[in-house]
C-alpha positions in Angstrom: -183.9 21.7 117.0 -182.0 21.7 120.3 -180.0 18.8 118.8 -179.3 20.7 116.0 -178.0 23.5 117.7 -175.9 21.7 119.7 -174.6 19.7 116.6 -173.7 23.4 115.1 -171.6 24.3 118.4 -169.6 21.5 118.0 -169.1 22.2 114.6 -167.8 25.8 115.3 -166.1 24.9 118.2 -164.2 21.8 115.9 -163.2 25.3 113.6 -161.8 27.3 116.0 -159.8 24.6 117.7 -158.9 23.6 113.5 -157.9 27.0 112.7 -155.5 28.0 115.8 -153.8 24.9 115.4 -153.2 25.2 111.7 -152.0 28.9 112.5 -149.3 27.5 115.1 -148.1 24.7 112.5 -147.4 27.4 109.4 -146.1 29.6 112.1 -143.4 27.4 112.9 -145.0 27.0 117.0 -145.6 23.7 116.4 -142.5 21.6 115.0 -142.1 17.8 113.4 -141.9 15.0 116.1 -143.8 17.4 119.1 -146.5 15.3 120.9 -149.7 16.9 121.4 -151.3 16.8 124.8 -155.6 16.1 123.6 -156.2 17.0 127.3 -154.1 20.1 127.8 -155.7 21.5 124.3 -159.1 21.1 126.2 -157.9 22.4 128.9 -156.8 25.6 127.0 -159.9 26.2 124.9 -162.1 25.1 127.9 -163.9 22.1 125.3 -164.9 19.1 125.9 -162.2 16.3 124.4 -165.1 15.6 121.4 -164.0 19.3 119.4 -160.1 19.0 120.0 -160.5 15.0 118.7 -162.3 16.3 115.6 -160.0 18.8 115.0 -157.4 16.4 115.1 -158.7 14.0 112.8 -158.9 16.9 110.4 -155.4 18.0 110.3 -154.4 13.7 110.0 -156.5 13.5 106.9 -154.6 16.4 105.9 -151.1 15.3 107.0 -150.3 17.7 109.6 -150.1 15.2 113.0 -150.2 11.5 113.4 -152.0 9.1 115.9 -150.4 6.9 117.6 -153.0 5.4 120.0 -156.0 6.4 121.5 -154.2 9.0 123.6 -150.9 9.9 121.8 -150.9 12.5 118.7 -148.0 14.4 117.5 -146.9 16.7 115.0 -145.9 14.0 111.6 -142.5 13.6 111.1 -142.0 14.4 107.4 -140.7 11.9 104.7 -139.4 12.7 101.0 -142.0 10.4 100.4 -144.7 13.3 101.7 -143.3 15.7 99.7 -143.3 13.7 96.1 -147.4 12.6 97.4 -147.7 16.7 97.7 -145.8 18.0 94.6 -147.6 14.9 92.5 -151.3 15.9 94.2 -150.8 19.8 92.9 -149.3 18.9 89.7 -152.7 16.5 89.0 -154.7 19.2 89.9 -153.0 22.3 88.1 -153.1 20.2 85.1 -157.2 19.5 85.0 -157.6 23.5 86.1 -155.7 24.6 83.0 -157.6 22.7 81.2 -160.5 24.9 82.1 -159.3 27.9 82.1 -156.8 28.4 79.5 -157.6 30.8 76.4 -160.6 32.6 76.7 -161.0 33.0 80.5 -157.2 33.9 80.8 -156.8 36.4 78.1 -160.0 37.9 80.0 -158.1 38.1 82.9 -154.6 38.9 81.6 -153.4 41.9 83.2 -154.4 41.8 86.3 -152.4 38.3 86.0 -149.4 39.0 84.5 -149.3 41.9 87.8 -149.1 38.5 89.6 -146.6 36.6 87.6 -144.1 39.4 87.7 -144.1 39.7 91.1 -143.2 36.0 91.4 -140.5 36.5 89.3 -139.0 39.6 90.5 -139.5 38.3 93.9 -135.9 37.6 95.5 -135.8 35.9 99.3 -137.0 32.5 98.9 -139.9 32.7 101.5 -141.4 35.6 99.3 -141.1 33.7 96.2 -143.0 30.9 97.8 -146.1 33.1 98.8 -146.2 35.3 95.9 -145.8 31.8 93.8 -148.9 30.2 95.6 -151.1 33.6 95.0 -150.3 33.3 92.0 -151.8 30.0 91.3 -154.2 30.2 93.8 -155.8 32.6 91.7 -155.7 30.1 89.0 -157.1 27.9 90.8 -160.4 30.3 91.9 -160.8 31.0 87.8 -162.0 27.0 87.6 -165.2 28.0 89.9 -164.6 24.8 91.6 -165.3 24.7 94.9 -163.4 21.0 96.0 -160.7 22.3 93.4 -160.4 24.9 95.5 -160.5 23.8 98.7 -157.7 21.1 97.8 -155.7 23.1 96.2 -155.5 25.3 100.0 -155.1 21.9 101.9 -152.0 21.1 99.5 -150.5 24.9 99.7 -150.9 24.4 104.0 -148.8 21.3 104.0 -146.6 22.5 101.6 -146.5 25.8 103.2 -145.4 23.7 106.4 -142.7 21.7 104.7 -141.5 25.3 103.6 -141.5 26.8 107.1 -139.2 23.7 108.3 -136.5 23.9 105.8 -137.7 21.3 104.0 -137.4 23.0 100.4 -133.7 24.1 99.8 -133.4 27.7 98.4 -134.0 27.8 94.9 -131.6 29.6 92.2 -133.2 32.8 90.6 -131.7 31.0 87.2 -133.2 27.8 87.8 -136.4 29.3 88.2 -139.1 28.8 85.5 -140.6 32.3 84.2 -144.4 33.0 85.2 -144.8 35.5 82.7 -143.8 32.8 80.1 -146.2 30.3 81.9 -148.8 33.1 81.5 -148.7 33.6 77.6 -148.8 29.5 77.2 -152.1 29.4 79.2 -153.4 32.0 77.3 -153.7 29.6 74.1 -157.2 28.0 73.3 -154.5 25.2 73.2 -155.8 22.4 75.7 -153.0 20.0 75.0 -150.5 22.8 74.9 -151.0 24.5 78.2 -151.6 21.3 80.2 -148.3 20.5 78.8 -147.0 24.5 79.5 -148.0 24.2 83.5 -146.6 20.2 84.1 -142.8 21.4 82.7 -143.3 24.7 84.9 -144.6 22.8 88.0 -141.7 20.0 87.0 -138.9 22.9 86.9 -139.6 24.2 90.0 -138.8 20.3 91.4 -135.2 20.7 90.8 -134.3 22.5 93.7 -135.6 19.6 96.0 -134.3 16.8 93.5 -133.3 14.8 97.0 -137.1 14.8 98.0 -138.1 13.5 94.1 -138.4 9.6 93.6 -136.3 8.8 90.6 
């Protein structure tokens, strides 16, 4: 029991230290190339190195930092090549959600969605696009009642949400934009084939105003 408790502490601990350090990367406090000091981090949340090394490893397999050696972690240095894995990773995903939750389940949910898609599309400063653009498919996402589809779908948004913060997306043109409320009435077909096909050309559309971060 006492081992299990203590197993649990770690584990809560390994959170905290997770989520304060995710907050400073989509913040912006914690930039591209800075090294982070494993001992100081103890040091601050008064931890053992065990929790801030979990933590770590965590945000690695996610893509925020980089080891490396044994003592050296810092803040990954982003690649075009990141971005493509990212845009390709949502787009996979999107595609297999739509597939469960196009017709039926969207026209049950219609309204309250197409509140969602106009505010994407009205929205004007490119940092309010981007957030109002990930609610809206987040809740898309949440209609599949997948928890991992879920779950990734977050990790991606973080990551790209810190690509975003660094001015690693160029501003996008209102005209290039690809309409959510037109995305919206495609997914609301009993259509499969059709509204797969509906969310890869939207996802693909908004790829142009990055085209230097896109392999050929």
């Amino acid at each position: 029991m006492r081992d299990q408790m203590t197993a649990t502490g770690k584990e809560n601990l390994t959170q905290k230290i997770y989520d304060d350090l995710l907050r400073r990367f989509l913040n912006n406090e914690l930039l591209p190339g800075t090294v982070i000091d494993r001992k100081a981090l103890a040091k601050e949340y008064s931890v053992s190195m065990s929790p801030v090394r979990d933590a770590l490893q965590r945000l690695a397999l996610e893509g925020f930092v980089e080891t490396r050696s044994r003592s050296i972690t810092i803040v990954k240095v982003i690649k075009k090549e990141d971005i493509y894995d990212m845009l390709t990773v949502r787009e996979a995903l999107e595609s297999q959600v739509t597939r469960m939750i196009c017709g039926e389940r969207i026209r049950s949910e219609y309204d309250a969605l197409m509140i969602l898609a106009r505010q994407v599309d009205e929205a004007d400063a490119i940092m309010e696009y981007w957030r109002k653009d990930i609610a809206f498919h987040r809740q898309l996402v949440t209609m599949s009642g997948c928890k991992l589809l879920i779950t990734m779908y977050n990790q991606i948004m973080n990551i790209g949400n810190f690509y975003q913060i660094n001015n690693f997306f160029v501003n996008l043109d209102p005209e290039s934009r690809d309409s959510h409320i037109t995305l919206l009435q495609h997914l609301a077909s009993d259509d499969k084939d059709e509204s797969e096909l509906a969310i890869r050309n939207h996802l693909k559309a908004g790829k142009i105003g990055f085209p230097q971060y896109i392999r050929k």
